[in-house]
C-alpha positions in Angstrom: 74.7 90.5 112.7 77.3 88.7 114.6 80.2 90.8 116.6 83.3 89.4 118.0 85.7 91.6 120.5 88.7 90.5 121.5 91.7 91.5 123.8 93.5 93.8 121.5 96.8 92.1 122.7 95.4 88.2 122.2 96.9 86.4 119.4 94.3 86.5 117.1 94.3 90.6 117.2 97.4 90.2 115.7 96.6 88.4 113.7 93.6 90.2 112.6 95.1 93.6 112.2 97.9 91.7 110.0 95.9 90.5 107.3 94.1 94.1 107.6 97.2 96.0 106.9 97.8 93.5 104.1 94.2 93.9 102.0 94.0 97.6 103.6 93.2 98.9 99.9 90.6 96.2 99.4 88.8 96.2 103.2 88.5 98.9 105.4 90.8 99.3 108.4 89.6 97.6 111.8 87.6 99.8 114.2 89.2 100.0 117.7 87.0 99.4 120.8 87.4 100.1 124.4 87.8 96.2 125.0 89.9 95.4 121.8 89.3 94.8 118.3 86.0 95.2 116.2 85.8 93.4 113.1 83.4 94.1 110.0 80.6 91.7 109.4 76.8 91.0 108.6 75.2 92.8 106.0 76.5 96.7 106.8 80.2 95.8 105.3 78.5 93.9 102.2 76.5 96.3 101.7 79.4 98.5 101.7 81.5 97.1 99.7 78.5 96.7 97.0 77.4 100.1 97.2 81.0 101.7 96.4 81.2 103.5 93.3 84.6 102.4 91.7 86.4 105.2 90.4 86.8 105.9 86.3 89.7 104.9 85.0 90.9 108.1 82.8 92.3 107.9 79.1 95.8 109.1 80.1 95.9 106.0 83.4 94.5 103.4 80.4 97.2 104.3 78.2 99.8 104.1 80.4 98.8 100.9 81.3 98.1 99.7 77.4 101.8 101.2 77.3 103.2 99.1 79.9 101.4 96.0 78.9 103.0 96.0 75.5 105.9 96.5 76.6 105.7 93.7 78.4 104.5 91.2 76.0 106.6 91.8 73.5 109.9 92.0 75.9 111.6 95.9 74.6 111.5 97.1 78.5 115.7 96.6 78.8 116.0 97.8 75.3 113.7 100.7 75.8 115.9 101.6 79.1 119.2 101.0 77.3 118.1 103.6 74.8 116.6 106.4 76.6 120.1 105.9 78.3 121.8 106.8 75.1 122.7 109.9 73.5 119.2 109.6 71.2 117.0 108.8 74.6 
């Protein structure tokens, strides 16, 4: 396992806690240390990552996605918002 602190100010902090914020969905957030930053490595975080359960999509989120798919392949999103506009919408 291999650990790396650095001044929480340094450069590469920044840097660090940037490309966190930007996958924060994918990777968890970075822990904070009494020296600086602590980033996850070694086996715990892919571990983690593997051992996740990812959560069931439900019927009514896969339809709505089917939905907006189709509407995208086959190009009626401006005419679908031009008619729920309308008097018939």
């Amino acid at each position: 396992r291999v650990t790396k602190e650095v001044d929480s100010t340094s450069k590469e902090a920044k840097s660090f806690l940037k490309q966190q914020e930007k996958q924060q969905s994918v990777a968890p957030a970075a822990f904070p240390t009494v020296s600086g930053v602590k980033r996850p490595s070694g086996m715990s975080s892919l571990l983690g990552k593997i051992g996740s359960k990812k959560q069931k999509m439900s019927t009514l989120e896969k339809s709505k996605l089917d939905w907006e798919n189709f509407k995208e392949e086959e190009g009626i999103v401006e005419e679908l918002a031009i008619h729920n506009r309308g008097k018939d919408g």
